[in-house]
C-alpha positions in Angstrom: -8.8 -9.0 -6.2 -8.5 -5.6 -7.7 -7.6 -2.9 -5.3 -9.8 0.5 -5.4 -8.5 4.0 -6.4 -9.4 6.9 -4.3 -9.9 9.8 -6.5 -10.2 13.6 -6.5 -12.3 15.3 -8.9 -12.0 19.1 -9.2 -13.5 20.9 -12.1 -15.4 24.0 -12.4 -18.0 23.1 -14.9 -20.8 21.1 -12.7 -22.4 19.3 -15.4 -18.7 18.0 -16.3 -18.2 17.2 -12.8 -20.6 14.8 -12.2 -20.1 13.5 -16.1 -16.6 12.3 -14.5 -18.1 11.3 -11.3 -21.2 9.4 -12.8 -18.6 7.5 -15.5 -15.7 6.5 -12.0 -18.8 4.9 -10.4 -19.0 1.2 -9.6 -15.6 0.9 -11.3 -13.0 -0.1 -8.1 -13.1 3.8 -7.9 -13.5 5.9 -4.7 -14.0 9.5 -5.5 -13.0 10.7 -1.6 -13.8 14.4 -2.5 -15.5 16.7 -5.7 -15.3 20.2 -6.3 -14.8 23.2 -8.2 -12.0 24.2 -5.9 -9.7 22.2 -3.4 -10.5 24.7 -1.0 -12.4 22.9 2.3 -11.1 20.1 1.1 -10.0 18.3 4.7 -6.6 16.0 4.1 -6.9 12.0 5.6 -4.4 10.6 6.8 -4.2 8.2 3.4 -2.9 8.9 0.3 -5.3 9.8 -2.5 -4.4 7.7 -5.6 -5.2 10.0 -8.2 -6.3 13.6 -8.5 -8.5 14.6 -11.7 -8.1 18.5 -12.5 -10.1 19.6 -15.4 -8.5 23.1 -16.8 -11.2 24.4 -19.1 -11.4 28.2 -19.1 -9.7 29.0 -15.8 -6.7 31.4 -15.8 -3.1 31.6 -14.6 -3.9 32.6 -12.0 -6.7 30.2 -10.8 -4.5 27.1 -12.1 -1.4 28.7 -9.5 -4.1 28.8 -6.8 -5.0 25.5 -7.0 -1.5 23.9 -7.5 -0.7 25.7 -4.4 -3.7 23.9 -2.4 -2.6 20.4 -4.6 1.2 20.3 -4.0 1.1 19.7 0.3 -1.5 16.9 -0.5 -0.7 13.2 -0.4 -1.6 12.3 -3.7 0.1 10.0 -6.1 -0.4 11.1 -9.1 -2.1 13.4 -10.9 -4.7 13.5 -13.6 -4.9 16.8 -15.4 -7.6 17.4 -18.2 -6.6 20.4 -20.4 -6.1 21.9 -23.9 -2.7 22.5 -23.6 -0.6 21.6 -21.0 1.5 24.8 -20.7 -0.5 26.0 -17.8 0.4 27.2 -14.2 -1.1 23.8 -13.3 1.5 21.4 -14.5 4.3 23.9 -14.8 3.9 24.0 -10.8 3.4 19.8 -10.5 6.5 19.5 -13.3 8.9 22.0 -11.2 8.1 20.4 -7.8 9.0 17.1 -9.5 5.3 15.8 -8.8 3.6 12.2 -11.2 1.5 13.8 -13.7 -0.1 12.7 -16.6 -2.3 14.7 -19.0 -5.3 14.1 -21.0 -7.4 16.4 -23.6 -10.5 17.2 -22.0 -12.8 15.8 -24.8 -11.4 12.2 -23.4 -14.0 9.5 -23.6 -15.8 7.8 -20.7 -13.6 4.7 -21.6 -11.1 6.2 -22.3 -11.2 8.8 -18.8 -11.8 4.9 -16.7 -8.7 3.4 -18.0 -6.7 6.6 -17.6 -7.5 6.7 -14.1 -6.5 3.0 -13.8 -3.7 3.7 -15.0 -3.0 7.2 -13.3 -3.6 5.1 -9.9 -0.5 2.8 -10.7 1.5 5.9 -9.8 2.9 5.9 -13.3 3.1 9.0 -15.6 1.6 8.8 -18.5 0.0 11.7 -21.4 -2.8 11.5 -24.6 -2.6 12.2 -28.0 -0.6 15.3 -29.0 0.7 16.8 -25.7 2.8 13.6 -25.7 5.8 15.1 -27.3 5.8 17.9 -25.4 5.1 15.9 -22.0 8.8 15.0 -20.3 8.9 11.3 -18.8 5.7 10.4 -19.9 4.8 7.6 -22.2 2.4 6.7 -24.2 -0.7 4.4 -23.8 -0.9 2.1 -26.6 -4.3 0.2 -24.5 -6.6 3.6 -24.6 -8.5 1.9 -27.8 -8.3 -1.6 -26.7 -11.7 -1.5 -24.6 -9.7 -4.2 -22.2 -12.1 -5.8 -19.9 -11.0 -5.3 -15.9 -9.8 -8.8 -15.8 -7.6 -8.4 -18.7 -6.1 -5.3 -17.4 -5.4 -7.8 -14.7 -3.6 -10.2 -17.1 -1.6 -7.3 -18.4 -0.3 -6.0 -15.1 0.7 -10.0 -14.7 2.5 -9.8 -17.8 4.1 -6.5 -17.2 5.6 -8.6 -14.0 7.1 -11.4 -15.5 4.6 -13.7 -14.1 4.3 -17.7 -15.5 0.9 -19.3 -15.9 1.2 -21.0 -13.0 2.0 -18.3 -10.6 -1.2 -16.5 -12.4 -3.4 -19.5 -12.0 -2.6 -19.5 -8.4 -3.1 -15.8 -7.6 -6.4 -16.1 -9.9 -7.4 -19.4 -8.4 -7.7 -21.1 -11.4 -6.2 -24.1 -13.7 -3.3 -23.4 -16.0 -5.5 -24.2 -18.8 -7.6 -21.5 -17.7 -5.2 -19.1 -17.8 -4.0 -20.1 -21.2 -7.3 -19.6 -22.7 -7.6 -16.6 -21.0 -4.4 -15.0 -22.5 -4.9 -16.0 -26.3 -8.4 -14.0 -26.3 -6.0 -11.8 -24.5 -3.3 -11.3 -27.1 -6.2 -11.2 -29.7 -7.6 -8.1 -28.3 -4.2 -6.0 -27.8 -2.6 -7.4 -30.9 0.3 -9.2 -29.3 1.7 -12.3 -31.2 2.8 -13.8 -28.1 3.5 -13.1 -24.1 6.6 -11.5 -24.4 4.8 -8.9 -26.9 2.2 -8.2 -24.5 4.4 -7.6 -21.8 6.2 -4.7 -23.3 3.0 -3.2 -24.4 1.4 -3.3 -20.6 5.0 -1.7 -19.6 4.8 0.6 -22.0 1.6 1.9 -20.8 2.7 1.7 -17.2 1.0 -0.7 -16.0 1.8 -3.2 -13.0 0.7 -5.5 -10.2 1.3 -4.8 -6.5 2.0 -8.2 -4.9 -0.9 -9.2 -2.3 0.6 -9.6 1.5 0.9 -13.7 2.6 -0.5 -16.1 2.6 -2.6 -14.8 -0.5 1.1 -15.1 -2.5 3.7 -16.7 -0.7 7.0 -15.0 -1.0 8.6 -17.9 -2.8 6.0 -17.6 -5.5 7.8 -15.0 -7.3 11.3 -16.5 -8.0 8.7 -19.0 -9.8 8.3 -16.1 -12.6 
């Protein structure tokens, strides 16, 4: 079963605000807070997942006022929407050593879901051409793909090491199943094989938190 992200949405523009929040909805996304600011924003005691901060038109010194309200905040990883990432924003997330990964802001609604997917993995990750200029990001070679939820799943599988059978029996499925499932799969990421697809879903950060017992016994991994 997929988990949900919790998400933060924080973006001046109101008409691109709810754009982003309209687009997150009904996809195993929580947004827990939206806002033009972080300000009155009231901390839970969980972790947010990702923050979305879209930079368009705001100055220095607004992008150092908000990374000062973002940087005591439990979140995982954050989500930043900009023109150019040389901004008081990320230089602020980069110094205190913080996950970020950025996007343009003309991103697609497709493109914005699996980004947050992504994001929510914990894993860094940048877009286009701020990707040379991003440190310990890497690139995400399944924006264009269109991947379905449940092949996303697959992939995070794959980018575990998992067998078939250790698939089939998180899924709840026959092997047969699962084979099926991964040559439409490999079809629609261009992978010749399993061991292709698995460095493409590591490339793009993606992976698969193990359920707690009895869902997946602990012994089920050295089956891998």
């Amino acid at each position: 079963m997929t988990q949900t992200v919790t998400v933060l949405v924080i973006c001046h523009g109101r008409l691109i605000r709810d754009a982003i929040v309209e687009t997150l909805a009904g996809e195993n996304l929580t947004i827990v807070w939206e806002g033009d600011t972080l300000e009155g924003y009231e901390e839970s005691a969980t972790t947010v997942d990702v923050g979305i901060y879209v930079l368009s038109g705001a100055s220095e010194a607004e992008a150092l006022s908000e990374a000062k309200l973002l940087l005591p905040l439990k979140v995982r990883n954050c989500l930043i929407l900009c023109d150019d990432k040389e901004n008081e924003l990320c230089n602020a997330l980069f110094t205190n050593e913080r996950a970020v990964s950025t996007a343009p802001i003309d991103v697609t609604r497709l493109d914005l879901i699996q980004l947050v997917q992504l994001a929510g993995s914990n894993r860094r990750l940048c877009v286009d051409t701020m990707c040379e200029r991003c440190p310990a990001t890497m690139r995400n070679p399944l924006i264009t793909k269109s991947l379905s939820e449940d092949q996303l799943r697959l992939m995070r599988y794959l980018s575990e090491g998992y067998s078939n059978k250790l698939i089939a029996r998180i899924e709840k499925c026959s092997e047969s199943l699962v084979k099926i499932r991964m040559r439409s799969l490999f079809d629609k990421v261009g992978a010749a094989n399993r061991t292709q697809a698995a460095v493409i879903a590591a490339r793009a950060g993606l992976s698969y938190r193990v359920p707690d017992p009895p869902s997946l016994p602990a012994h089920s991994r050295a089956e891998r």
